[in-house]
BAMI-525223 format. One record per residue: x, y, z of N, C-alpha, C in turn. Coordinates in pm, whole numbers, plus 50000, padded with zeros to 5 digits. Example, Ala and Ser with C-alpha at 12.3 -4.5 7.8 and 13.67 -1.06 7.14 Angstrom:
<recs>
513194943150780512304955050780513204967050780
512854977550708513674989450714512905000350787
</recs>
This chain:
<recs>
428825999534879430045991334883430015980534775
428905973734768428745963934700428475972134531
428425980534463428435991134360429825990034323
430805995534441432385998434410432605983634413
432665974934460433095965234402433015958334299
431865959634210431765952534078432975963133999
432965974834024433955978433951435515979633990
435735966734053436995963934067437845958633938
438705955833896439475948633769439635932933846
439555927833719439635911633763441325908733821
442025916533828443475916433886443235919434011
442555927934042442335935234175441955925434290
440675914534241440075908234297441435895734342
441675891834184442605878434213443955881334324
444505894534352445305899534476444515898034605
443215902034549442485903834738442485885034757
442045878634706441755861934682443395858334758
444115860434698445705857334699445995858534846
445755870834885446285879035000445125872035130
443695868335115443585859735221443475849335224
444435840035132444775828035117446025828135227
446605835035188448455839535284447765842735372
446595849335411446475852535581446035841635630
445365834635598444665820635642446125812335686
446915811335559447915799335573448665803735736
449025815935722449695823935866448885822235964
447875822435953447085822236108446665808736156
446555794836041446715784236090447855779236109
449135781636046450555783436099450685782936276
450355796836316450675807836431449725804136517
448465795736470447435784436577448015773736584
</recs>
């Protein structure tokens, strides 16, 4: 797992980063 991830694209990563920033903000929201 940790193999396939170095070969992610640096876009790839900055979406996954993005996307549990927005889940965080929603779930302390919805707490």
């Amino acid at each position: 797992m940790r193999g396939e991830a170095g070969k992610e694209p640096a876009s790839t990563k900055a979406s996954a980063s993005i996307i549990k920033m927005v889940t965080a903000k929603v779930t302390f929201s919805a707490s």
